[in-house]
Every structure is written in C-alpha cells, then in structure tokens.
C-alpha positions in Angstrom: 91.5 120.5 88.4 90.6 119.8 91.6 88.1 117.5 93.2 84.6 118.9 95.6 83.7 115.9 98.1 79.7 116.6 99.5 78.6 113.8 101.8 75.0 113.4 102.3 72.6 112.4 104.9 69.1 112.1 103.6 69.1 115.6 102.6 68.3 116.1 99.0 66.5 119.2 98.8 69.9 120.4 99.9 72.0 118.6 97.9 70.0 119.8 94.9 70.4 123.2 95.5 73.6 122.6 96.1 74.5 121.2 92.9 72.4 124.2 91.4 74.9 126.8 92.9 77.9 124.4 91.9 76.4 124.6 88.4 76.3 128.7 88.1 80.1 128.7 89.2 82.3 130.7 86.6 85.3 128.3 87.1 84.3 124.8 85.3 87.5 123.0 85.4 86.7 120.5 88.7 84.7 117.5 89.3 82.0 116.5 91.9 82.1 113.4 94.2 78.8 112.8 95.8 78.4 110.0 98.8 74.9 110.1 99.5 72.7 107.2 101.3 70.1 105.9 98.3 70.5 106.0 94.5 69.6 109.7 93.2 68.2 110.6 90.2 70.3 113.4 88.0 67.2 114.8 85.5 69.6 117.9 84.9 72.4 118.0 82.8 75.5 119.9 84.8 78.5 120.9 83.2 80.9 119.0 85.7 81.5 115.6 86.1 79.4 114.1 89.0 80.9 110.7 90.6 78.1 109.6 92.8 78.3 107.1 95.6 76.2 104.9 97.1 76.9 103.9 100.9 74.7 102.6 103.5 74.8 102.8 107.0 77.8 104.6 107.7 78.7 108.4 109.2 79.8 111.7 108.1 83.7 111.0 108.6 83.5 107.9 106.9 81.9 108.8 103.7 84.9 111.9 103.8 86.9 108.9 104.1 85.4 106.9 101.7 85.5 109.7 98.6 88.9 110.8 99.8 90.4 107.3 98.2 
C-alpha cells in the first residue's frame, strides 16, 4: 500500500479529473491524501480512501510537507 500526496491550489476542475483518472486505475490497493485550500465536496463514491486536508494560506512545499507527516 502506498500513499499518493496531490496538493492543491484553487484548482478543482483539475483535481477532479484527477481523482477521476485515479479512480479508473487497475491497482486499488493505495490511499489518497488531498491538501487543498477550501473544504471540497466528494458527491462521488471512489474506491480508495481519500484523506482530505484543509490548509490555508500556505505554499506548494509546505502542504508536501504537511501530508508527508
């Protein structure tokens, strides 16, 4: 198992289709951690686990930083 880290910038048309193309993925066994800027709503139902943060206010490295703990 093994952990994907996307951090996110006010992009979420991205970041959906993102999660889209995680979703189609033959290999299942790994887990998402998303740092993204505002709350985001998950309508879909995804067959990973999704661990979303919420930060404010801070960069690209740090959010890296951030999920990497």
């Amino acid at each position: 198992m093994f952990n994907i880290i996307i951090p996110s910038i006010e992009l979420d048309q991205y970041l959906k289709t993102c999660l889209e193309k995680l979703r189609k993925q033959t290999y299942k066994n790994f887990f998402v951690t998303l740092i993204v800027d505002k709350k985001i709503n998950l309508k879909k139902k995804y067959n990973y686990k999704i661990n979303v943060i919420v930060s404010r206010n801070i960069n690209m490295s740090h959010k890296r930083n951030l999920a990497a703990k």
